[in-house]
PAVEX-592779 format. One line per 10 residues: their letters; for each residue y negated, x negated, z negated of N, C-alpha, C. Coordinates in steps of 0.001 Angstrom, whole numbers, plus 500000, padded with zeros to 6 digits. Each point is the difference from the previous one (the first is absolute). Layout:
a) Y:X:Z:Y:X:Z:Y:X:Z; ...
END
This chain:
xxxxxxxxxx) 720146:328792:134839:500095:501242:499231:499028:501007:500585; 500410:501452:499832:499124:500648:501202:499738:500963:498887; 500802:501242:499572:499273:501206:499485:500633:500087:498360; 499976:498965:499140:500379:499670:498736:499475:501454:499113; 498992:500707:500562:499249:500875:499142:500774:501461:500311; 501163:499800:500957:500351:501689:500602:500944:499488:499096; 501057:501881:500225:501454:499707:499568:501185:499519:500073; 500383:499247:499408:501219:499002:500510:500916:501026:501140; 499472:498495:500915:500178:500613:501144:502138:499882:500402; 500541:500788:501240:501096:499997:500444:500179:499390:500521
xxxxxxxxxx) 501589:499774:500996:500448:499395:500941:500752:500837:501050; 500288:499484:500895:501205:500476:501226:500921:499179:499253; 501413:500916:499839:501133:498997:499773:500996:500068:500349; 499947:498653:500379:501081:499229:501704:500393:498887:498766; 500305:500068:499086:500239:499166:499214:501794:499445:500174; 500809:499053:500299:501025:499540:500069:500261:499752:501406; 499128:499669:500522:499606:499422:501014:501461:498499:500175; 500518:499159:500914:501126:499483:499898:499367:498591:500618; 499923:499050:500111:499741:499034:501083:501243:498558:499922; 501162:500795:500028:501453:499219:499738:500211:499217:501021
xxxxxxxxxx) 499612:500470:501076:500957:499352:501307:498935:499535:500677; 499956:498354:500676:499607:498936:500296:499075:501062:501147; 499264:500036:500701:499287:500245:501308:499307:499109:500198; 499014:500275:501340:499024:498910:500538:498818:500196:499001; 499338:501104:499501:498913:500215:499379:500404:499406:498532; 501001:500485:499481:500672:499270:498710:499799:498641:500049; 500551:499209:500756:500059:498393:500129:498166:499809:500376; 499496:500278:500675:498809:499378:499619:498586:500659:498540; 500663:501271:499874:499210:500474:498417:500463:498290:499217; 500957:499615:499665:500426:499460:498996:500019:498319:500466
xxxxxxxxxx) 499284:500096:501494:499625:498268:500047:498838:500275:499331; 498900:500854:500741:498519:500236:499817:499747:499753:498360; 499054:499335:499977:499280:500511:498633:499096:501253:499789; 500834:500974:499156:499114:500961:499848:498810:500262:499007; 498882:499841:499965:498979:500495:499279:499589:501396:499670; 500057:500144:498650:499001:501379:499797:498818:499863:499518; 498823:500000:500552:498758:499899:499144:499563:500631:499068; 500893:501151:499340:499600:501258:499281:500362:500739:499127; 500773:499888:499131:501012:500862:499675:499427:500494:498147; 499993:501290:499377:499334:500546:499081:501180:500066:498669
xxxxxxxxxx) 501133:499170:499993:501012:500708:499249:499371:499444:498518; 499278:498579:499858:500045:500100:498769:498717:500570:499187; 499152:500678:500606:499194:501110:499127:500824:501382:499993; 500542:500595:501005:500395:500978:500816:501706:500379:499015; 500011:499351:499672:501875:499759:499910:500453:499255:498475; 499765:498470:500324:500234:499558:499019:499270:500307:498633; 498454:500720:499846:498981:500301:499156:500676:500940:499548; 500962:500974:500932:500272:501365:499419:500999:499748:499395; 500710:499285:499631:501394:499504:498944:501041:500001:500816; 500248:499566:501368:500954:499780:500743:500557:498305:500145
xxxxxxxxxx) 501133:499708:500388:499965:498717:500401:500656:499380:501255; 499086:499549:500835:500744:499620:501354:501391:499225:500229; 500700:499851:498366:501559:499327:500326:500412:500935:500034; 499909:501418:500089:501057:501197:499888:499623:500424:501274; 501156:501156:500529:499541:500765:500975:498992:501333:500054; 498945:499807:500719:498659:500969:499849:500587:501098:501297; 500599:499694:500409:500100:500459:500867:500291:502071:499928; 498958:500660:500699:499452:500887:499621:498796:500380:498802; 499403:498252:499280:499141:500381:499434:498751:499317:499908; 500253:499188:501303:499264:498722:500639:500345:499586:501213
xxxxxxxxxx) 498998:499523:500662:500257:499231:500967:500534:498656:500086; 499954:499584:498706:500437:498518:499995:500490:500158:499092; 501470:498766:500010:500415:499501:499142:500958:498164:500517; 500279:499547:498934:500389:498540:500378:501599:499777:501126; 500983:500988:499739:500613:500073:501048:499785:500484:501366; 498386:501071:499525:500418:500542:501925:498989:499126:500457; 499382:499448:499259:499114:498464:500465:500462:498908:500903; 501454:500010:499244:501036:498768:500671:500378:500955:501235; 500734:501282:500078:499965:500339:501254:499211:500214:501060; 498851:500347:499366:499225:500321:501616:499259:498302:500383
xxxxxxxxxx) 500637:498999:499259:499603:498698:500491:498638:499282:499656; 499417:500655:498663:498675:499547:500057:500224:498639:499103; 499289:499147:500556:499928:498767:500237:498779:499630:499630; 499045:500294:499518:498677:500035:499434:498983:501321:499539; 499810:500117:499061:499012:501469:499312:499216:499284:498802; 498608:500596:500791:498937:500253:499168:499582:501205:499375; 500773:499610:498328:499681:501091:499512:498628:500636:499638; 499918:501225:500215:498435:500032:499533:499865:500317:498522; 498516:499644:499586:499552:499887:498574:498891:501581:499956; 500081:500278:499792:499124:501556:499807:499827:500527:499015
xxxxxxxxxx) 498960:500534:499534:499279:501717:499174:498991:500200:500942; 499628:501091:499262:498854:500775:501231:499070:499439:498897; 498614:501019:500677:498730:499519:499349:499831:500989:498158; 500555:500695:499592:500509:500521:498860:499760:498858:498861; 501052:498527:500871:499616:499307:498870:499266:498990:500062; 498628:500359:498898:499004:499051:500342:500057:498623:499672; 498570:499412:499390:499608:498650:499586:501042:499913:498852; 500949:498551:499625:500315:500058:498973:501136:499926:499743; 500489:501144:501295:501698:500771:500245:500836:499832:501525; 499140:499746:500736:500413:499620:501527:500699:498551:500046
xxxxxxxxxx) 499162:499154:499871:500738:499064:500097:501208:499343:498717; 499744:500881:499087:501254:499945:499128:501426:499991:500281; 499223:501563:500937:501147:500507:500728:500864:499671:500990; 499217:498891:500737:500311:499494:500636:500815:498425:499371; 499744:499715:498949:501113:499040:500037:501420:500326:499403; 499637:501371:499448:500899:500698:499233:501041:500204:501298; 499850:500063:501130:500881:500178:501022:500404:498661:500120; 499450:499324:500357:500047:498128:500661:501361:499884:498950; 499852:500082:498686:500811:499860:498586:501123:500554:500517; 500021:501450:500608:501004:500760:500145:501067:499364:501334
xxxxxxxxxx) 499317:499752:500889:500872:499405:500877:500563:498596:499654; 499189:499549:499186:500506:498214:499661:501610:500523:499145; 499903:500902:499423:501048:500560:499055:500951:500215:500753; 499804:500821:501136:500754:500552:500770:501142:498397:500497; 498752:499181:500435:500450:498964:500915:501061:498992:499305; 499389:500042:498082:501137:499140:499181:501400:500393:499883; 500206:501500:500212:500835:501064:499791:501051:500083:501393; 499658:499241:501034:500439:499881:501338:500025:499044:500590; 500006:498751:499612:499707:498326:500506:500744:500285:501229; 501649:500320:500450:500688:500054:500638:499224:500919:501211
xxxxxxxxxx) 499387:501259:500269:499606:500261:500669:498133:500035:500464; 499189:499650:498811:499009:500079:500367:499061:498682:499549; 498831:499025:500968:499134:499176:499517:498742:499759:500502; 498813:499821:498793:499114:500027:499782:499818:498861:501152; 498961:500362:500838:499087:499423:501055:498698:500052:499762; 499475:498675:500305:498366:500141:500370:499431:499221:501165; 501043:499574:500380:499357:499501:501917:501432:500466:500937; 499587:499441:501555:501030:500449:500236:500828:498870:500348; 499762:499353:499435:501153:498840:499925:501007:500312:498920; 499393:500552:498905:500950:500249:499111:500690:501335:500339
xxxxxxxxxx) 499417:500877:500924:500349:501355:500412:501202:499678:501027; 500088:499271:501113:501461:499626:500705:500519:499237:499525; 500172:499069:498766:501096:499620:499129:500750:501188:499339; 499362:500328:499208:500379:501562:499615:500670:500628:500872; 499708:500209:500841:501003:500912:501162:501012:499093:500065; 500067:498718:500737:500936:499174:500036:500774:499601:499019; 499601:500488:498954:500996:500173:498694:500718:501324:500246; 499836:500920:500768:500171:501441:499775:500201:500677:498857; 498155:500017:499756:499306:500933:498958:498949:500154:500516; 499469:501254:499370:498584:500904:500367:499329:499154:499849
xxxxxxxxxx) 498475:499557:500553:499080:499366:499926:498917:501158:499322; 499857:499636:498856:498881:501102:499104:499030:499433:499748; 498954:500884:500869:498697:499398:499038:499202:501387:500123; 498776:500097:499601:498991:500593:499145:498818:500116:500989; 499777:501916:499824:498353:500045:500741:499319:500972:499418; 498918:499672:499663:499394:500908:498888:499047:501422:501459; 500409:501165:499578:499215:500525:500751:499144:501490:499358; 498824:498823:500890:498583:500477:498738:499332:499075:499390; 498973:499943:500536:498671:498902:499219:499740:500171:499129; 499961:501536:499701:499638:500324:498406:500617:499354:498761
xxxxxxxxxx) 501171:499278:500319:500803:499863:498932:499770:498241:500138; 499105:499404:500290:499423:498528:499602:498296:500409:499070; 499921:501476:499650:498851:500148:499749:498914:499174:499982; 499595:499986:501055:498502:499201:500338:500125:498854:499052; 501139:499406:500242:499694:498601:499840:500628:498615:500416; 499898:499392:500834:500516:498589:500309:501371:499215:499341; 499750:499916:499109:500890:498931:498959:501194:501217:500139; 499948:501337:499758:501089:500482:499792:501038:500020:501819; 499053:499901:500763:500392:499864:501691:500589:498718:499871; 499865:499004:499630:500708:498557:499768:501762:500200:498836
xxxxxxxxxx) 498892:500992:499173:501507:499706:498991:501418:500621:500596; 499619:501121:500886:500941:500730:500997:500530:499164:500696; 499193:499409:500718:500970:499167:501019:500763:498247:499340; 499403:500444:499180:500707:498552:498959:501696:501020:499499; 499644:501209:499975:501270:500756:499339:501273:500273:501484; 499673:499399:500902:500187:500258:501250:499939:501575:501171; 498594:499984:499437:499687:501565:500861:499224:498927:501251; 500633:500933:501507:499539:498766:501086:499132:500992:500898; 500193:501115:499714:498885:500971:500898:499204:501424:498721; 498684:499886:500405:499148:501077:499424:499657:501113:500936
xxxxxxxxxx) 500293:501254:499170:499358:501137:501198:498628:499931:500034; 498890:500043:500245:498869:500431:499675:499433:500857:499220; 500843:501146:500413:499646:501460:499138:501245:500529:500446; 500607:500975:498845:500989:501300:500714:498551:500830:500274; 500864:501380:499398:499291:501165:500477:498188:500136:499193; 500011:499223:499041:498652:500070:499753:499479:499027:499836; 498465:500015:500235:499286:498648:500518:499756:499009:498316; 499623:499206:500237:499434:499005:498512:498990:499537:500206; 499057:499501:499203:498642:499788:499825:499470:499160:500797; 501364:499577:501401:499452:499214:500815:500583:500021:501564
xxxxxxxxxx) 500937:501195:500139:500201:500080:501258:500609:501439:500170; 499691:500468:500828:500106:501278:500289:501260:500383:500849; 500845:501236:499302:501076:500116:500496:500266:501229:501474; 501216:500132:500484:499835:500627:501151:500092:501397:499399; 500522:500860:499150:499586:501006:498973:498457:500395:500125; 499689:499084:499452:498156:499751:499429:499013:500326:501468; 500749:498751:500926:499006:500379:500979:499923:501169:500952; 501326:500682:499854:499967:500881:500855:499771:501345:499209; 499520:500275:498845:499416:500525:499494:498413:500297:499775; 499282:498606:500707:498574:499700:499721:500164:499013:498878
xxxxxxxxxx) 500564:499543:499172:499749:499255:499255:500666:498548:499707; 499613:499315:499287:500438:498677:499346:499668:499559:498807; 499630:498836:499636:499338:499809:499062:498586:499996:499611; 499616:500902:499135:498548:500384:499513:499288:500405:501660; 500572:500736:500381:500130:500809:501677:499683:498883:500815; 500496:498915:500138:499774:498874:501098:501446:499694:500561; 500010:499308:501184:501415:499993:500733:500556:498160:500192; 501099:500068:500073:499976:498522:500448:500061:498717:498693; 500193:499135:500271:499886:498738:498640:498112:499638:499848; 500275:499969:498582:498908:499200:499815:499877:498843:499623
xxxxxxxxxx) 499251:499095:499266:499829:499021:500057:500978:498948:499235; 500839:501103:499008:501248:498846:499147:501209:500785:500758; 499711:501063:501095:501403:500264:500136:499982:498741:501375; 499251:499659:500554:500033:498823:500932:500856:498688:499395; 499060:500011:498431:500672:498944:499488:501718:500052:499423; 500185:501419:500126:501351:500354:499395:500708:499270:501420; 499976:500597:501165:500263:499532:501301:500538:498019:499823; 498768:499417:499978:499496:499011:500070:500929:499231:499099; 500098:500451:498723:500850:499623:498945:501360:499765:500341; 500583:501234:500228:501356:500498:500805:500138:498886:500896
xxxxxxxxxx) 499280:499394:501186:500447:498819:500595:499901:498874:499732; 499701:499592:498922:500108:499102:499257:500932:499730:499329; 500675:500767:499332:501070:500227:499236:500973:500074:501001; 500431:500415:501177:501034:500454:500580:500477:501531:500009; 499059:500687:499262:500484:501382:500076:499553:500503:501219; 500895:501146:500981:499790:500531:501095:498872:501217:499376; 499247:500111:500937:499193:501511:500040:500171:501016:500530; 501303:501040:499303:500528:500890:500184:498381:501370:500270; 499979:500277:501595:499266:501129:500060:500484:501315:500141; 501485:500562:499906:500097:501545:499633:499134:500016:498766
xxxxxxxxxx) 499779:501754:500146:499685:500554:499027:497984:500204:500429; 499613:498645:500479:498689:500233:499999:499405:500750:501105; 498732:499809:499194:498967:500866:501400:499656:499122:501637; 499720:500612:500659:499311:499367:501114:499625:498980:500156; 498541:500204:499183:499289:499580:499896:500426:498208:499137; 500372:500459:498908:500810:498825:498936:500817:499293:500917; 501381:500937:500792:500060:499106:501058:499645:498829:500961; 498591:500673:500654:499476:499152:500745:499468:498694:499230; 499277:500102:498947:499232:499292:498767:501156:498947:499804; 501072:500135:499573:500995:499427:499662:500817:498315:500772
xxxxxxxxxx) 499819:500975:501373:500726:499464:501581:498468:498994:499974; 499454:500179:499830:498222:499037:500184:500150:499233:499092; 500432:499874:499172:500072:499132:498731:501369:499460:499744; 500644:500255:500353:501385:498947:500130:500046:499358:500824; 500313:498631:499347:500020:499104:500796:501703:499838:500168; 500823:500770:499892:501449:499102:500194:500607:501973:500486; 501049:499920:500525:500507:501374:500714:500354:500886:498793; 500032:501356:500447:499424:501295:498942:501632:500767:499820; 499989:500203:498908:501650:501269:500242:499566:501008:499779; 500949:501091:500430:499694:501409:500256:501357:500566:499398
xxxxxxxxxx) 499968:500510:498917:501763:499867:499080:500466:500923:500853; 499534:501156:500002:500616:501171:499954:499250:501055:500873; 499911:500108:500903:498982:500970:500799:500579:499874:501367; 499573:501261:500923:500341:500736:500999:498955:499729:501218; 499968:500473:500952:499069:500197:501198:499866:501455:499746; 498614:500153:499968:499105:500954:500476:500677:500740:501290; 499998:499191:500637:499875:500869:501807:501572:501141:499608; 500751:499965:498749:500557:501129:500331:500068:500951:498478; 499262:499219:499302:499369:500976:498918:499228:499720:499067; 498693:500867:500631:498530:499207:499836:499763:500205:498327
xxxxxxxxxx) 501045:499449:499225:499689:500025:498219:498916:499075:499868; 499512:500042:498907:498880:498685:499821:500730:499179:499508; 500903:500122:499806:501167:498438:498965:500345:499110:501122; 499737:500182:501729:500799:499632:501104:498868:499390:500725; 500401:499308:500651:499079:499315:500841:499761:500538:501717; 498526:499633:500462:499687:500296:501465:500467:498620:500875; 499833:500528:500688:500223:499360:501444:498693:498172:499908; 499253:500662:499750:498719:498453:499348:500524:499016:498851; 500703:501222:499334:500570:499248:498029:501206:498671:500922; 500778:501133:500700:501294:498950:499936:499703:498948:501295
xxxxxxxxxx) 499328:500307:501005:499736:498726:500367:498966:498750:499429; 499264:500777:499149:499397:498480:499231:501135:499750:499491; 500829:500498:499163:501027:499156:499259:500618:498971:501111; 500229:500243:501199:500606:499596:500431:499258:498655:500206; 498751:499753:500668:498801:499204:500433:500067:498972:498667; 500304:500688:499121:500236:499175:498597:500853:499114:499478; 501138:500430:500592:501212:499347:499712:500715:500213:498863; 499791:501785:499852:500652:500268:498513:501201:500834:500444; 500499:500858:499438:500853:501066:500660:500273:501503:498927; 500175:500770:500664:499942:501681:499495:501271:500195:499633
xxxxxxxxxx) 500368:500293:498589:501690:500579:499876:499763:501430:500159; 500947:500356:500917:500331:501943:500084:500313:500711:498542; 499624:500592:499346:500507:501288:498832:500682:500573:500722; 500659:500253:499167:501248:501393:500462:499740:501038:499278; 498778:499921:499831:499990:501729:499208:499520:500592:501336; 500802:501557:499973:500307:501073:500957:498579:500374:500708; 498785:500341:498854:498943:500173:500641:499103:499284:500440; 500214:498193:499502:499024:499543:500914:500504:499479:501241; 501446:500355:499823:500772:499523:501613:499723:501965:501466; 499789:500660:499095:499795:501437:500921:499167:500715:499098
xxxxxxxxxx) 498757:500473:501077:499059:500849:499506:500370:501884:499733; 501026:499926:500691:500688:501805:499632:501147:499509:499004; 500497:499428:499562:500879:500030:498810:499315:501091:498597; 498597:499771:499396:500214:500653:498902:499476:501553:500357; 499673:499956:501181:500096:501550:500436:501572:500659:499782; 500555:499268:500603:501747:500380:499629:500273:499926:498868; 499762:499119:499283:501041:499781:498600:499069:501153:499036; 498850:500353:500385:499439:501212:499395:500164:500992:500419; 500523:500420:500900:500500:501290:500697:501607:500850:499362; 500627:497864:500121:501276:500658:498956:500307:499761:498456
xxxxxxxxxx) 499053:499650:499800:499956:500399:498375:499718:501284:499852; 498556:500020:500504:499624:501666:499721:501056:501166:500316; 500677:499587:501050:500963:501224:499982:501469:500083:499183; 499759:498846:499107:500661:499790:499228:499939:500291:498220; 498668:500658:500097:499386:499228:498628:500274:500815:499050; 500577:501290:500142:500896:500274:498335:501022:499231:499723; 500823:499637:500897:501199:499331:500064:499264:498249:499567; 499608:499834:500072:499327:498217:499545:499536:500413:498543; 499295:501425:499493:499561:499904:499038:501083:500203:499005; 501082:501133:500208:501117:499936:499567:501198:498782:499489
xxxxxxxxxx) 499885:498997:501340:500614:498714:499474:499413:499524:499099; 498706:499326:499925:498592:499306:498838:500212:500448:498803; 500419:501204:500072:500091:500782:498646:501047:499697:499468; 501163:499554:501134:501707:499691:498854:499989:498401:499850; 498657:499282:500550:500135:498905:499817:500567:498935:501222; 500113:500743:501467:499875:499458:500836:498456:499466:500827; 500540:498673:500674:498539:499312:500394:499943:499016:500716; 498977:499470:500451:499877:498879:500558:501435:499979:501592; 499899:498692:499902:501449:500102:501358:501056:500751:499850; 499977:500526:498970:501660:500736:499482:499771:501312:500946
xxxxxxxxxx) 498517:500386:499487:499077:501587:500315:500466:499955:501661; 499157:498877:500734:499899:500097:501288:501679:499871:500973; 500883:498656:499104:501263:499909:500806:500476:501822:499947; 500031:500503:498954:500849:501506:500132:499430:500754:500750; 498556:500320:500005:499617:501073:501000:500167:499396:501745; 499709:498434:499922:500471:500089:501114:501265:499896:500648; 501009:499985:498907:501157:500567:500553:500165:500934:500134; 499707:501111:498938:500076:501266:500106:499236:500655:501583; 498765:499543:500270:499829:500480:501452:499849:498878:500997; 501023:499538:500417:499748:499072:500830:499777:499744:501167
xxxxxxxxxx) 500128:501464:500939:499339:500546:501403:498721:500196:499229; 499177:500004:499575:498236:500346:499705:500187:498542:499360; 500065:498946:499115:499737:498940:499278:500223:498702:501274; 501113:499913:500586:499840:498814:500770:499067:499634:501405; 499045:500916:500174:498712:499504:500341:498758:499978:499728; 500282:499689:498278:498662:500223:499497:499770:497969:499940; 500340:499154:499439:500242:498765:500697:500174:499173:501227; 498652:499400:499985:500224:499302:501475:501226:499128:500408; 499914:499822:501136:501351:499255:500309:499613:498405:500066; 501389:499078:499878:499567:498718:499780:498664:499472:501174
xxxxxxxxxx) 500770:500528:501067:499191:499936:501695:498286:499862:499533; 499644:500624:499231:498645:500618:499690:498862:498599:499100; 500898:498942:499279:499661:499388:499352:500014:498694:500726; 501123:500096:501040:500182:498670:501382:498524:500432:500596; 499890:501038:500277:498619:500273:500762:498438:499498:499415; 500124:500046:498576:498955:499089:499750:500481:498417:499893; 500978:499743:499506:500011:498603:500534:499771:499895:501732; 500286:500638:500306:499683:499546:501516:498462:499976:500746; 499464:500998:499350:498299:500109:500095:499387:498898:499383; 500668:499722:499101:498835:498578:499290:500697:498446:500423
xxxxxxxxxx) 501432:499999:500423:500076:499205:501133:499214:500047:501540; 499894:500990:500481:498726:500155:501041:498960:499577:499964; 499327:500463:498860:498506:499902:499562:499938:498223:499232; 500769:499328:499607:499892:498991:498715:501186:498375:500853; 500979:500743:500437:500686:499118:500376:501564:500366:498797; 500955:499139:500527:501414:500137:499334:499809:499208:498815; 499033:498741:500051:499792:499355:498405:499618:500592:498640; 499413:501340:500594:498869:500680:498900:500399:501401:499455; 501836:500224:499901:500510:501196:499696:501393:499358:498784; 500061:501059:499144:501252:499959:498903:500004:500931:499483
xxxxxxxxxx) 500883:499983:498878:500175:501488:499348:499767:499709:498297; 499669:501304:499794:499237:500163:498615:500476:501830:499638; 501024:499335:499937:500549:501444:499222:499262:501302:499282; 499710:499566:498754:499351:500767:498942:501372:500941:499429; 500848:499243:499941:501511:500919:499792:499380:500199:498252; 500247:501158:499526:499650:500022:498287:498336:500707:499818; 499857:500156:501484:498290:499680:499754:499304:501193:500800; 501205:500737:500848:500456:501105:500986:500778:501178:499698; 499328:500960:500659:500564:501335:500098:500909:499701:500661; 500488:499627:501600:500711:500882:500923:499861:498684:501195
xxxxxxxxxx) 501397:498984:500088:499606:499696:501169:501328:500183:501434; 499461:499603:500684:500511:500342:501278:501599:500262:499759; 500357:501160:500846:501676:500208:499774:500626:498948:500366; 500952:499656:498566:500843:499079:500513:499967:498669:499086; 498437:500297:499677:499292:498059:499421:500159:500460:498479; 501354:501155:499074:500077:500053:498809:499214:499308:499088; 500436:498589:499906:499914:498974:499125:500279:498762:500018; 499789:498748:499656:499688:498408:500569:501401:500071:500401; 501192:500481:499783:500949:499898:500810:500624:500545:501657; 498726:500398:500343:499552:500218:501414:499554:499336:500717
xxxxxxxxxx) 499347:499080:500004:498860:498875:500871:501291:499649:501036; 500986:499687:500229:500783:499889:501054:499818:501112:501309; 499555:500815:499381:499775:500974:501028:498703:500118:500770; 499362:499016:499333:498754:499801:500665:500191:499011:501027; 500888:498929:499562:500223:499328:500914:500762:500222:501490; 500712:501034:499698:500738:500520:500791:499592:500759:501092; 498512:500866:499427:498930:500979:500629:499097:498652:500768; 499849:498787:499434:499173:499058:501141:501168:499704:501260; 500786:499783:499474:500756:499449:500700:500192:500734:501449; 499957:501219:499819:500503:501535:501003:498498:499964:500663
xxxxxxxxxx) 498959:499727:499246:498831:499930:500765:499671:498741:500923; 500911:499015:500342:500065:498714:500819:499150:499424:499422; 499537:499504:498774:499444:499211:499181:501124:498444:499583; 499652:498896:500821:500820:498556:499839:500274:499623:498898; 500952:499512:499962:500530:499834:498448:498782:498975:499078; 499884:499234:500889:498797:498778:499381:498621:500659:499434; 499501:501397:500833:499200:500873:499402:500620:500628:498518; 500870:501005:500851:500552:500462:498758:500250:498861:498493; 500503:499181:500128:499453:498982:498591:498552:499510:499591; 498904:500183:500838:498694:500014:499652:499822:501542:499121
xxxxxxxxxx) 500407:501091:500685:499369:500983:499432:500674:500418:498745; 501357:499506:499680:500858:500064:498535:499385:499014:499330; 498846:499015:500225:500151:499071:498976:499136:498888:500404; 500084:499317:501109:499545:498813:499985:498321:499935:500450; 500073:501307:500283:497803:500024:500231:499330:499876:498626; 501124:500906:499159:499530:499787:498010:499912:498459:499828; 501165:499018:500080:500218:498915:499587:498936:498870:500662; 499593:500915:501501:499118:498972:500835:498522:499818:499115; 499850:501488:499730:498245:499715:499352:500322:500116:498748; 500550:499888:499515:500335:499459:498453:499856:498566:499748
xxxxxxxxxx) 500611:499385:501131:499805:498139:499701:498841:500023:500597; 499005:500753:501172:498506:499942:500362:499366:499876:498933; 499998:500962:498609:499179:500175:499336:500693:498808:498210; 500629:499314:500794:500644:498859:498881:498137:499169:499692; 499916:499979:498819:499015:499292:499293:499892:498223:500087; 498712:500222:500970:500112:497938:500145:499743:499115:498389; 499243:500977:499091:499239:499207:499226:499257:501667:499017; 500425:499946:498109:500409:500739:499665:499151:499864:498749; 499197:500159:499890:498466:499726:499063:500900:500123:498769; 500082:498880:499130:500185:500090:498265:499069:500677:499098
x) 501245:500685:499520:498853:500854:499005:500175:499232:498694
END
């Protein structure tokens, strides 16, 4: 989840997209197992009174049929609030989701099942159904305390963010630090966020580092003992956001044996995107304020104007090419084991033309494919680098509480 605090954000819409007829990229999307490490629909979507058995389509990025089309084969949904809600209410909130998807999952036996290893995650597929499980993102929402980090992953949450956008009383976020600050102005984990770490591999939960600082980063990678995930985040080297990683970040991951999923949100894949998408709003902006006012919004707002100008709108979105390019940099820097994808579909303004909604990911495959990327790769980077350090970080021995 990236900018929960702006205005519900738009889309490009390439929506009815077709993938009918057999091709070479088709036939291997649908051997591959596809993984999403990321996806925001049930704070984002389902919270707002929607339901993923209907078609969202134009009012979401996800829903349960274009799920089955674009082939996803495993999603970790994420668990989220921001820091708004404190001691008391965070982790409430958080099972109040866990609840919500279990609902979802009774409501859909036929297409969707509850996973918590990945043994049970390629049965599931091999049943052909979604493999669902749970990632809470944001430390804040175990509020500084242990037992509730156990009761999560007893509820089957298998990865923790550290921090989103703001830090907690024990590790400092990439927000925070690149501001000067963290917690009580110090940077990095302290002494129970080590143990939060520490805990996490014990249990089997992965140590999801988007979202954090540097510094917490590094702290983190020092203190895990089993390989690190990276849900949702970008390379730096082509847009130096603080949510994205350097050239140092992604080869420790790599040295580690964890791996980086790509976001597809527009700006941390290109550093001139919100120069553009602010250039054409603004020259838009009686006409946007005019719609708001009759009650137009969100993707509805953005699909019309960018039909309405579509010589000025279709290069305000990077092209798929642009998002192969950071997979390809952190294959350079990390190796082909240490790359996947992490959407943030629900969780995003604006991603690359073309990548609508989960019923697109074929086209990603299609964009490796054109880039002479081997098919045996190409199924690491849909899926099987997730599944590899997922059974890495499988729990030998699981302290009774």
């Amino acid at each position: 989840m990236l900018h929960r605090n702006f205005t519900k954000p738009f889309l490009v819409g390439l929506s009815g997209l077709l993938f009918s007829c057999s091709t070479p990229y088709q036939t291997l999307h649908q051997k591959a197992v596809l993984v999403d490490t990321h996806n925001d629909v049930l704070s984002q979507v389902v919270f707002e009174g929607h339901s993923v058995e209907t078609d969202l389509t134009g009012k979401a990025h996800t829903d349960l049929a274009r799920m089955k089309k674009g082939g996803v084969d495993v999603q970790v949904f994420a668990v989220f609030c921001d820091e708004t809600y404190g001691p008391g209410r965070a982790f409430q909130y958080a099972n109040d989701q866990i609840d919500t998807l279990e609902a979802i999952v009774r409501r859909n036996p036929d297409k969707l099942q509850l996973v918590s290893s990945p043994a049970q995650a390629r049965a599931a597929v091999k049943a052909g159904k979604i493999a669902s499980l749970t990632g809470v993102e944001g430390g804040h929402m175990i509020e500084d305390n242990l037992d509730n980090l156990d009761h999560l992953y007893r509820r089957g949450v298998r990865y923790l963010t550290l921090t989103w956008n703001n830090s907690t009383a024990w590790a400092s976020s990439a927000a925070d630090e690149t501001k000067g600050t963290g917690y009580n102005g110090k940077k990095g984990l302290n002494d129970f966020g080590k143990q939060v770490v520490r805990r996490m591999n014990d249990l089997g939960m992965l140590v999801d580092l988007s979202h954090v600082g540097e510094q917490t980063f590094w702290d983190a990678l020092n203190t895990s003992t089993k390989p690190v995930l990276v849900s949702h985040s970008c390379a730096a080297k082509f847009s130096p956001h603080p949510r994205n990683l350097n050239d140092a970040q992604i080869q420790a991951v790599g040295k580690n044996g964890g791996v980086i999923h790509i976001n597809f949100f527009s700006e941390f894949l290109d550093s001139a995107y919100t120069r553009r998408i602010k250039a054409f709003m603004s020259k838009h902006e009686a006409e946007i304020k005019s719609l708001r006012a009759q009650g137009t919004t969100g993707m509805a707002l953005k699909d019309l104007l960018f039909n309405k100008y579509p010589d000025e709108s279709k290069h305000i979105n990077p092209p798929i090419s642009l998002l192969i390019d950071h997979i390809d940099h952190v294959v350079k820097l990390a190796g082909i084991d240490h790359v996947g994808l992490g959407s943030d579909y629900d969780g995003i303004g604006a991603a690359p033309v073309g990548l609508d909604d989960v019923s697109t990911y074929p086209l990603i495959t299609k964009a490796l494919l054109e880039r002479g990327y081997k098919k045996k790769d190409i199924e690491k980077i849909l899926g099987g680098n997730f599944l590899r350090v997922w059974e890495a970080n499988q729990p030998q021995a699981v302290a009774k509480k």
